[in-house]
N, C-alpha and C positions, 0 to 999 in steps of 0.2 A: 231659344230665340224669342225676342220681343214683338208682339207688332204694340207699331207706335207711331202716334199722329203728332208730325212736329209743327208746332205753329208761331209763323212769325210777320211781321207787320210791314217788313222790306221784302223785293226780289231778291233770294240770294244767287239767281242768275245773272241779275243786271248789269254785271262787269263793276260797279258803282264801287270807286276808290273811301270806299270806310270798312273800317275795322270791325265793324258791327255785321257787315254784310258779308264779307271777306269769313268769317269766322263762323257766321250761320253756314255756308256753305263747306266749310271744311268739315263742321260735326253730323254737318246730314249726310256725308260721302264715307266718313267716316264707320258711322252709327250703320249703314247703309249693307257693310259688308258682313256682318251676321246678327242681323235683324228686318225686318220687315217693315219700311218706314213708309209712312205718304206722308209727302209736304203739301200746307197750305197756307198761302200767304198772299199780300193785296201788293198790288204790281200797279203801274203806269201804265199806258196803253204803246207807247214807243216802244217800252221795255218788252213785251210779251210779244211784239213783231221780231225781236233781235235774237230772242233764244227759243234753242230745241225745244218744245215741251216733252215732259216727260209724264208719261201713262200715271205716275204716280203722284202727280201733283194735283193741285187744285188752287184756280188764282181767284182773285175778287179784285177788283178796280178802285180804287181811293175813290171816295165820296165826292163831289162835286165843293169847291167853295164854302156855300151856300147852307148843304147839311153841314159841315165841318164846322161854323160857325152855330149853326145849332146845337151839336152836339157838345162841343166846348161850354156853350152856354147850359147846357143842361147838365153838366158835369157837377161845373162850379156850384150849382143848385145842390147838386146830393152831394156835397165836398169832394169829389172823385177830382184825380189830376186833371188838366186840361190837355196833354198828350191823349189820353183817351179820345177824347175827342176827336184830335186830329187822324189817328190810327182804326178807327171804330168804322166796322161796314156791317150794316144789318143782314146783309146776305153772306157775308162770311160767319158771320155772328148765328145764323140760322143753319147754316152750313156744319157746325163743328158743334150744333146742339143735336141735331139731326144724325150725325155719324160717329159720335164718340165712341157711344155705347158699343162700337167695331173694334175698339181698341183696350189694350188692357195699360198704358201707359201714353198719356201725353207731355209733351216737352214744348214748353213756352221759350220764347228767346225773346231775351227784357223782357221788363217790370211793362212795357205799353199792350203786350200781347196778351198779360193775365188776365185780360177784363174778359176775356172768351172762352172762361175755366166754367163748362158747365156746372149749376149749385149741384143737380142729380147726380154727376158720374160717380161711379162706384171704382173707378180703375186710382192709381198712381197717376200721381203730376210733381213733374220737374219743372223748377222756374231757372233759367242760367237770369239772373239777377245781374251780375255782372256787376256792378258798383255800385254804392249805397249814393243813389242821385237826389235827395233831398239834399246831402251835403254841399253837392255840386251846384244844385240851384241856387243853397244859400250864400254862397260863397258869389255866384255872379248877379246874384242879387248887389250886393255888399260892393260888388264893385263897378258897376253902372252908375254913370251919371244920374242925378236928380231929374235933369229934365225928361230923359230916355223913357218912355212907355214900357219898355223891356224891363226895367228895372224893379218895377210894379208887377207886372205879368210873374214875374222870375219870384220875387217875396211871396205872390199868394199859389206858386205852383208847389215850391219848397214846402210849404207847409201840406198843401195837398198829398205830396206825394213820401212826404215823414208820414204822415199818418195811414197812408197805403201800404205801406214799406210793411210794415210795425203789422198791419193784416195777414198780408201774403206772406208774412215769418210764422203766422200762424194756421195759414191756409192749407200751403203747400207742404208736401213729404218730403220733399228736398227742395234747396236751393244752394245757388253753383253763385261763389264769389271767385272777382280775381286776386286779390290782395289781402296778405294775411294782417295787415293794417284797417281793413276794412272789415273785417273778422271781429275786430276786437273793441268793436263797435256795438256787437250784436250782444242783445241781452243773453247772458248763461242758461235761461232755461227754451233755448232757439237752437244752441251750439250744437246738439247734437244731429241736426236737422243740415247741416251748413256743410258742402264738400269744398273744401280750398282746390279751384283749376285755375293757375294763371294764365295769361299769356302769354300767347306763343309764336313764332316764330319757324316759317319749315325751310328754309331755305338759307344757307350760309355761301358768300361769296364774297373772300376775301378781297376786295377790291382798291382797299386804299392804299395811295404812293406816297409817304410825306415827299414834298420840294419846298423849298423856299419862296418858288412862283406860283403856289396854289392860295389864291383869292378869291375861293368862294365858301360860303357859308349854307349849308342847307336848310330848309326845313317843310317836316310832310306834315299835311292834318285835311280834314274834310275844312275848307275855308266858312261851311255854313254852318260851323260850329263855333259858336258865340266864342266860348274860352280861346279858339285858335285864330279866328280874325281880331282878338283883342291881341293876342299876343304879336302877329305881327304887325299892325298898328304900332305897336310901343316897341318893336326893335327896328322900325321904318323911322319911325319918328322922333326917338328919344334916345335909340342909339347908333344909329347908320353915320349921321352927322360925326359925331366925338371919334366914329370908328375910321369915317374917312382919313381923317387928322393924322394918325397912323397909319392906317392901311390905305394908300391913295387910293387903289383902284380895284377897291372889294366888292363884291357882290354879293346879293342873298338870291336864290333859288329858292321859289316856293312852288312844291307840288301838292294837288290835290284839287277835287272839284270848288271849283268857284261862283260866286255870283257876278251875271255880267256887270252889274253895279260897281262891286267889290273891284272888279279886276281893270274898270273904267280907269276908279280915283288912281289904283296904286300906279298905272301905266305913266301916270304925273311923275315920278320920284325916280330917279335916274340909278342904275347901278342894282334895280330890282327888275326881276324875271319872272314872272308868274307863268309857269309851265302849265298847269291845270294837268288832270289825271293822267298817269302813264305809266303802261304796263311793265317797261323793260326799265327799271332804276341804273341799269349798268356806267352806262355812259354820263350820266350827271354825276357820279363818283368821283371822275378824273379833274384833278385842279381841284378840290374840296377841300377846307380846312378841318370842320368837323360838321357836325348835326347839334342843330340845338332842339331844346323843350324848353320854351321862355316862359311858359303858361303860368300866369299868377291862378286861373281856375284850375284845379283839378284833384280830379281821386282815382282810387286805384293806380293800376299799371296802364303807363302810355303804350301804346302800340308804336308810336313814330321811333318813339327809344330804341325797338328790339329792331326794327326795320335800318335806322342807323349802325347799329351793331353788329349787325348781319353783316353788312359790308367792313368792318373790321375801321370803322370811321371812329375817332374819338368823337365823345356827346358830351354837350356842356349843358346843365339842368338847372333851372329854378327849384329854390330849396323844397317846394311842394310835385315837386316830378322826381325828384331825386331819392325820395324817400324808401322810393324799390329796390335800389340800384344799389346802395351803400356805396364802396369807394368805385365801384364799375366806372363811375361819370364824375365829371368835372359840375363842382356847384357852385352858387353864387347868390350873396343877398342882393346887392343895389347892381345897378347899369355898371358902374364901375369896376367893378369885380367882374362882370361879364367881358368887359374890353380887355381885362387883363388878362384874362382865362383867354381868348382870342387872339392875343397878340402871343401869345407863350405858347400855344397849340401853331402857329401860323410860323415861329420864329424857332423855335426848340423841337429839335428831332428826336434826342433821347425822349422827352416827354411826352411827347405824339404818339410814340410808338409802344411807349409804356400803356397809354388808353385806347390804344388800340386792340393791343395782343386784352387787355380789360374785357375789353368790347366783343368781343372775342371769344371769350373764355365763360364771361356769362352768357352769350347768346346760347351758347351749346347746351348751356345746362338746361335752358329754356328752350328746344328746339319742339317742333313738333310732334315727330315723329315718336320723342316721351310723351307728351302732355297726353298727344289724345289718346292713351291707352285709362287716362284717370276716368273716362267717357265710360270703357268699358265698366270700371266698377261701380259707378253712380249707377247703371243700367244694371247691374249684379244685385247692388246693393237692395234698389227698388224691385225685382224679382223673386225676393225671397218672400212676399206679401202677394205677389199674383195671385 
């Protein structure tokens, strides 16, 4: 038995619809049943009204504005990312230098949590790294407008956080990637260092009916994630239009938290739904044509993918989301290949049903119930050194 201090920069009580936090909480419940775990992590103040606390935790409060803006700016000074900045609480931060020394193994969750890897401890650290996010930066770097501030932010964070990257491959005694594409990224004398856990999915409910009358389109993502408000921006805008033409009276469903800004504009655009977070997916199945991943940004494994899949929904992918999936999903270069891949999932039953049972067949393999057993041998693995 391990005791072990897991430290992460979200509530993973907050109910809050991301995959990030969805996924910190299944490995600390996990981790939790033969081991010795205390969570410590910086919460909202709404958030910590809403859930139990548990004897074994320990929360810290997001920084006010004001520090968060200092701290970014003091980041950028010593080249550190400016996430840091935003995640960084000196009292957690004194918190976890204070009580490490309790523990013989601590576990980071993301690259934004490492910054509270005391220099002294003597025990094991695990980072779940989870995707190689300089890539990610670089890539919505690349695809921001000239005029956008973001655009700028995102080219000097990319470079920040490649060179943080490229540390913590050297820091840490493990780190946990999702994608064995992302793997082979990593310089060969790191690889031994590197456990492949992908994502996962625990729940399977076969839910989809093809009809002829099914007119909706789904798609899940945290909406404050730059790559997923890009994405449906440009299937609101560039191809709702072309798809009405044929499909008169289509719909897109989108779930996942939003900004009241974000959900202001799209309420303009007729034939779009912005559901915002929700627990039971059941019912938004029915009438479905499939699940998309439009994402021109992205690395690793989508989570919205295996979530699609679950319910035995055929998924139509951009060719950088599809890369996990191999023939699992429907893919596509331009707009135009996306309508057709729609209109043929929407019109064609034999082929619907074919990425379905797809959809289907890989979710299982990826279920949870395997995956988190790989948890146990990273914790094996790093016990032979206690």
């Amino acid at each position: 038995m391990a005791k072990i201090l897991f430290i992460t920069t979200r509530n993973p009580y907050s109910g809050r619809y991301s995959g990030d936090v969805i996924r910190a909480l299944k490995v600390i419940n996990f981790l939790r049943k033969k081991n010795i775990v205390d969570v410590v992590y910086l919460s909202k103040k709404k958030n910590i009204i809403k859930i139990k606390k548990n004897k074994r935790d320990s929360f810290f409060f997001y920084p006010n504005i004001f520090l968060k803006i200092f701290y970014c700016l003091s980041n950028v000074l010593k080249l550190q990312p400016l996430q840091f900045g935003l995640f960084f609480s000196q009292e957690m931060s004194n918190f976890i230098k204070k009580n490490a020394k309790n523990y013989n193994l601590l576990f980071f969750h993301q690259i934004r949590s490492s910054q509270y890897l005391p220099k002294d401890f003597k025990g094991k650290s695990i980072l779940e790294m989870g995707d190689l996010y300089s890539d990610n930066y670089f890539q919505t770097y690349k695809n921001l407008g000239l005029l956008s501030i973001f655009k700028y932010i995102y080219m000097i964070e990319s470079f920040l956080v490649k060179k943080t990257e490229i540390k913590l491959l050297s820091t840490f005694d493990r780190i946990i990637l999702f994608s064995k594409s992302e793997i082979k990224k990593i310089d060969n004398r790191f690889k031994k260092k590197i456990f492949y856990i992908t994502e996962a999915n625990d729940r399977i409910k076969n839910k989809y009916f093809f009809s002829k009358n099914n007119n909706q389109i789904l798609f899940i993502g945290n909406l404050g994630y730059i790559p997923n408000i890009m994405a449906c921006k440009d299937f609101i805008i560039n191809v709702m239009p072309k798809l009405k033409s044929e499909i008169p009276n289509i719909k897109l469903n989108i779930i996942g938290n939003i900004k009241i800004i974000d959900k202001f504009v799209f309420s303009f655009f007729k034939n779009v739904n912005i559901l915002g977070p929700q627990k039971n997916l059941d019912r938004h199945i029915k009438n479905t044509i499939c699940g998309i991943a439009n994402l021109k940004i992205a690395t690793g494994v989508q989570g919205k993918i295996l979530t699609y899949m679950s319910f035995g929904l055929p998924v139509i992918c951009s060719k950088k989301t599809a890369s996990n999936f191999g023939k699992s999903v429907l893919s596509y270069k331009n707009n135009k290949k996306l309508i057709e891949n729609i209109c043929m999932l929407k019109n064609n039953k034999k082929i619907s049903q074919i990425f379905s049972k797809k959809s289907l067949s890989c979710v299982k393999k990826l279920n949870w119930n395997k995956i988190k057993l790989d948890y146990s041998k990273v914790i094996k693995f790093s016990k032979k050194s206690f």
